[in-house]
C-alpha positions in Angstrom: 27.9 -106.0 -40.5 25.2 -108.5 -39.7 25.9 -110.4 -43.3 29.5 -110.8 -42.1 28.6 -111.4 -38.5 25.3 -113.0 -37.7 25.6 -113.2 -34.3 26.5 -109.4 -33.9 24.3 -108.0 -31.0 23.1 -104.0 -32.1 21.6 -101.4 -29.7 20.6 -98.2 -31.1 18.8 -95.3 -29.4 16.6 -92.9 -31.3 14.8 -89.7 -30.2 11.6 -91.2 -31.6 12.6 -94.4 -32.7 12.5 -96.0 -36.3 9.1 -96.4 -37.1 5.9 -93.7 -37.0 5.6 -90.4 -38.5 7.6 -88.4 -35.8 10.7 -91.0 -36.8 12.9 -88.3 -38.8 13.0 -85.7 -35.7 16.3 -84.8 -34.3 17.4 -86.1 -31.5 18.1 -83.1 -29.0 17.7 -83.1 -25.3 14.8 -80.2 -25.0 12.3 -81.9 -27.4 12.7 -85.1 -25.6 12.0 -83.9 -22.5 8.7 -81.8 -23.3 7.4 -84.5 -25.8 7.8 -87.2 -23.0 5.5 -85.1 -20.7 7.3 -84.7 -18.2 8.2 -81.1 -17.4 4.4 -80.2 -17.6 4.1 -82.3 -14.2 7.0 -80.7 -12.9 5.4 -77.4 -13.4 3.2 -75.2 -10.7 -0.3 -75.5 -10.7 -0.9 -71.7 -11.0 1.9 -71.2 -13.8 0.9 -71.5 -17.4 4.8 -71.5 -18.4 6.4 -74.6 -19.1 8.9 -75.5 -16.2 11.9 -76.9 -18.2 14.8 -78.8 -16.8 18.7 -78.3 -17.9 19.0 -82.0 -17.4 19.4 -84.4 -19.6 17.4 -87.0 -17.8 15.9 -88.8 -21.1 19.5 -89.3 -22.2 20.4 -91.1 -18.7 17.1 -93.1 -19.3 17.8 -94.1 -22.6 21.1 -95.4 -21.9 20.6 -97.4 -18.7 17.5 -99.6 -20.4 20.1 -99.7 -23.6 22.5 -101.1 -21.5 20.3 -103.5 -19.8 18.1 -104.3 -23.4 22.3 -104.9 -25.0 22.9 -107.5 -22.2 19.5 -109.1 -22.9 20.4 -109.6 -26.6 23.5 -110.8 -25.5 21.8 -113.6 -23.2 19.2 -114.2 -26.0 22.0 -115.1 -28.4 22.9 -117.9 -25.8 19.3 -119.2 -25.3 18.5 -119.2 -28.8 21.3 -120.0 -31.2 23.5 -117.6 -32.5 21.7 -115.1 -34.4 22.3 -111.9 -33.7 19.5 -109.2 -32.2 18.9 -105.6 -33.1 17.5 -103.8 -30.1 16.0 -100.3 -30.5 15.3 -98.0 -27.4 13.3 -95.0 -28.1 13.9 -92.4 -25.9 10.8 -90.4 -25.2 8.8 -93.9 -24.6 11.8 -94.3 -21.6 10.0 -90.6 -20.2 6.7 -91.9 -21.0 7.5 -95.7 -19.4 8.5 -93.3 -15.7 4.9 -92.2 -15.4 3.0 -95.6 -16.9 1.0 -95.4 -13.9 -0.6 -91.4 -14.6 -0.6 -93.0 -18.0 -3.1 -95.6 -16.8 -5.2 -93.1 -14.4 -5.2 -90.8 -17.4 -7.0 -92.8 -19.6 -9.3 -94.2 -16.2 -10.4 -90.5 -15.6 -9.3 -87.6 -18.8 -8.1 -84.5 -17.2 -6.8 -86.5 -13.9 -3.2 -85.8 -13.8 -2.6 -82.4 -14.0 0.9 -80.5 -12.9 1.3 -81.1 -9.1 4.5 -79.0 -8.3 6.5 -80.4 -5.6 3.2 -81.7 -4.6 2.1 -85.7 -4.4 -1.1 -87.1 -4.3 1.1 -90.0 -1.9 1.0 -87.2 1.0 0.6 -84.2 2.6 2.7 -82.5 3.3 5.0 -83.0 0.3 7.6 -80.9 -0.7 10.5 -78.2 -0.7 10.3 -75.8 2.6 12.8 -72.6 3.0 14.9 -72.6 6.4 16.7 -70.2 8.1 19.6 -69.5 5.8 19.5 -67.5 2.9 18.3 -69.8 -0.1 18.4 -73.0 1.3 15.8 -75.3 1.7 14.4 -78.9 2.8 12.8 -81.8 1.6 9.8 -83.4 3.9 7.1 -85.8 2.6 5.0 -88.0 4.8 3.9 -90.6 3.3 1.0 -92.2 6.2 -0.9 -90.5 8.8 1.7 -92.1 11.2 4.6 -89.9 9.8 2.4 -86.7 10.2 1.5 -87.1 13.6 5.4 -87.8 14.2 6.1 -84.3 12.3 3.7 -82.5 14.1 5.8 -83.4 17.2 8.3 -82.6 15.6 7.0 -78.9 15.3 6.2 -79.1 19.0 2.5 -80.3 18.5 1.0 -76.9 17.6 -2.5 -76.6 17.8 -3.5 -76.4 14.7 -1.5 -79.6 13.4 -3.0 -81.8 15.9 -6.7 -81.5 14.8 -9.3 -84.2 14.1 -9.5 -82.6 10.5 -5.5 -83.3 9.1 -5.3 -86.8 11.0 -6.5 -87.9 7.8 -5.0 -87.3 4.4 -8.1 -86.8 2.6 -8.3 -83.8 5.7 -5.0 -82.3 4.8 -5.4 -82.2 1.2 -7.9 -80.0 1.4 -5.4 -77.6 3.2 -2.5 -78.4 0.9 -2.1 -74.7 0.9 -2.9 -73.5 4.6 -0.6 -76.5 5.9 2.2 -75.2 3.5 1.9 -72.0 4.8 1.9 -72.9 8.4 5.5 -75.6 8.1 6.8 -72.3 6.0 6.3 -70.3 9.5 8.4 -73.4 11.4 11.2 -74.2 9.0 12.6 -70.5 8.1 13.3 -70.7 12.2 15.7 -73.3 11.8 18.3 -74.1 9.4 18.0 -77.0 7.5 20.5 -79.3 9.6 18.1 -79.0 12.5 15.3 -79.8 10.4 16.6 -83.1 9.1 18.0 -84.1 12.1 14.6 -83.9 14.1 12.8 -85.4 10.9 15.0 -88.4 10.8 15.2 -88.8 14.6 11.5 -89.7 14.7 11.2 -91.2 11.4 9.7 -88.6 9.0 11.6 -88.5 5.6 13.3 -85.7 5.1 16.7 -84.2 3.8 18.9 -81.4 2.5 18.2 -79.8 -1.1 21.8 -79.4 -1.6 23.3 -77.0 -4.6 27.0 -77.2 -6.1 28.7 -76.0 -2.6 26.0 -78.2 -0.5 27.3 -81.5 -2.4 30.6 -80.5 -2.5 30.9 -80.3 1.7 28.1 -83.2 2.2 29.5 -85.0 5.0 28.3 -88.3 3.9 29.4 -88.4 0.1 32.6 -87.9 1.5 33.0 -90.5 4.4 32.0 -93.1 1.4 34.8 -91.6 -0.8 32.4 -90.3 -3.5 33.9 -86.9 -3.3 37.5 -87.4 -4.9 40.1 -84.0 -5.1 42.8 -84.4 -8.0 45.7 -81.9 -9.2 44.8 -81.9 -12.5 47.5 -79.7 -14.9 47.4 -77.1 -15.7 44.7 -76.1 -13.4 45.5 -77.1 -10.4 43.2 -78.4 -7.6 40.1 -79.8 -8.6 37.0 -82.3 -7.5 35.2 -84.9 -9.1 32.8 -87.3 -8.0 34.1 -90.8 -8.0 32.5 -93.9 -8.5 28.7 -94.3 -8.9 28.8 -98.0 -7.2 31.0 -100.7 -4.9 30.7 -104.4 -4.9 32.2 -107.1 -3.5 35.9 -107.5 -4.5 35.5 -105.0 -6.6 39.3 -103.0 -6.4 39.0 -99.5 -5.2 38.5 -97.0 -8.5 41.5 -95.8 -10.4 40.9 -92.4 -10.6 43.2 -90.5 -12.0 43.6 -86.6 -13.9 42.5 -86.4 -17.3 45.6 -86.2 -19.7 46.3 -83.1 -21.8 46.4 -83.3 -25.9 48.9 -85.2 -26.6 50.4 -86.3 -23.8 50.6 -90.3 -24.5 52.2 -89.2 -28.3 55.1 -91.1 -28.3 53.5 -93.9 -26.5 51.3 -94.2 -29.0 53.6 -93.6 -31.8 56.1 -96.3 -30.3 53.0 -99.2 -30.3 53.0 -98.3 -33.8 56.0 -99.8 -34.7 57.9 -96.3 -34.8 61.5 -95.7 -32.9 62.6 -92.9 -31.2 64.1 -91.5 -34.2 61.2 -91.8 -36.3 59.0 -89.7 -33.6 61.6 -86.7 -33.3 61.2 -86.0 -36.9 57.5 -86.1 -36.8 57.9 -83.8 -33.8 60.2 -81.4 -35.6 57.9 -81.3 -39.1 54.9 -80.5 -36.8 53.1 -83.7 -38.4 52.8 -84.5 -34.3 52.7 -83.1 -30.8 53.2 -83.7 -27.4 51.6 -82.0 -24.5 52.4 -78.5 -24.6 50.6 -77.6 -21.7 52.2 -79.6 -18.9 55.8 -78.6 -21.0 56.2 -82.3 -22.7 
């Protein structure tokens, strides 16, 4: 292609890229993931199990930086002339390129970064707390000594949280697990509504782990329009999310219910060339079809 078209730009994403001895592995979403590293941050400190993901995260990865690495061969070709570029975006070094930074403190100090489960060496506290409702949980991370003071109030200013010791976050740390404990005791009394809502009221991040029915009845994805309901045949009633950005002038997204098998046939057949004559008989020797299920 490049012989008849010099200036064609090329991205192509590999599992492990083109060159080196792993180059020849398949591409699949599970040996991505653990060979990029990671699940084994993602997993508990006391669990020797790997904590595995069903997401395909190094896929999304890959293709935004593809995207972005396409458009830069694009604006290279204008710069530079009008040869072409081939751009090649390996997709574990995307996983890898997420966590340069424990990359770098690995190799300052071997055995550093260890798995941290929803903890963070940024703060303390730092992670997922069950509330009041069955299975359902929030979010809370403070991120400076400030923000803990303002979720201790929060909590009413216990005594325990308003110590000398956990002003500090060297001091809290070293209670990751007692602390833990102790915000456990407070959040199962609330539900998680309550719990955001104080957070956010005096500054202390904090939100909603949401599942499938959480997202679908999130009040705010759907006062920006993000939560779209379509009749889509021969199902019925059914939601998607709708578009992943706005911008200015930008028309409002045309979304619309996917079309069954067949259902732009004739269409299709007519920007062929082919008249309406010519499409029944391919109808009626079966060598076509239209869509049976919404009765075409």
């Amino acid at each position: 292609l490049s012989a008849e078209n010099n200036g064609l730009v090329m991205m192509s994403s590999q599992l492990m890229g083109s060159r080196g001895p792993w180059a020849a592995w398949s591409g699949y979403g599970p040996n991505t993931q653990v060979t990029g590293g990671m699940t084994h941050l993602w997993n508990y400190e006391a669990t020797p199990e790997p904590a595995g993901s069903m997401s395909i995260f190094p896929d999304h990865f890959a293709g935004r930086t593809g995207a972005v690495t396409a458009l830069a061969g694009v604006l290279g070709r204008r710069l530079h002339g009008d040869s072409g570029f081939h751009v090649e975006v390996c997709q574990v070094e995307q996983v890898v390129n997420v966590m340069a930074d424990l990359l770098a403190k690995e190799s300052l100090e071997p055995g550093s970064v260890q798995p941290r489960g929803n903890h963070s060496d940024r703060g303390t506290p730092w992670g997922l707390f069950p509330c009041k409702d069955d299975d359902s949980w929030v979010v809370i991370c403070t991120r400076t000594d400030a923000e803990w003071r303002a979720f201790a109030e929060v909590m009413g200013s216990p005594d325990w949280a308003m110590t000398d010791e956990l002003a500090a976050l060297a001091g809290r740390q070293a209670r990751e697990g007692e602390i833990d404990a102790l915000i456990e005791a407070w959040t199962r009394q609330h539900t998680v509504a309550e719990v955001v809502e104080a957070c956010l009221a005096r500054r202390v991040p904090a939100g909603p782990m949401h599942n499938s029915a959480g997202q679908y009845g999130d009040p705010h994805y759907r006062a920006r329009g993000f939560i779209v309901e379509l009749d889509q045949p021969p199902i019925g009633g059914m939601t998607f999310e709708g578009p992943g950005f706005h911008a200015t002038g930008m028309p409002v997204a045309d979304i619309r219910p996917a079309p069954g098998l067949g259902a732009h046939t004739r269409d299709v057949c007519a920007e062929l060339g082919l008249d309406d004559a010519e499409i029944d008989s391919l109808l009626a020797s079966g060598a076509i079809e239209l869509d049976v299920a919404s009765g075409a």
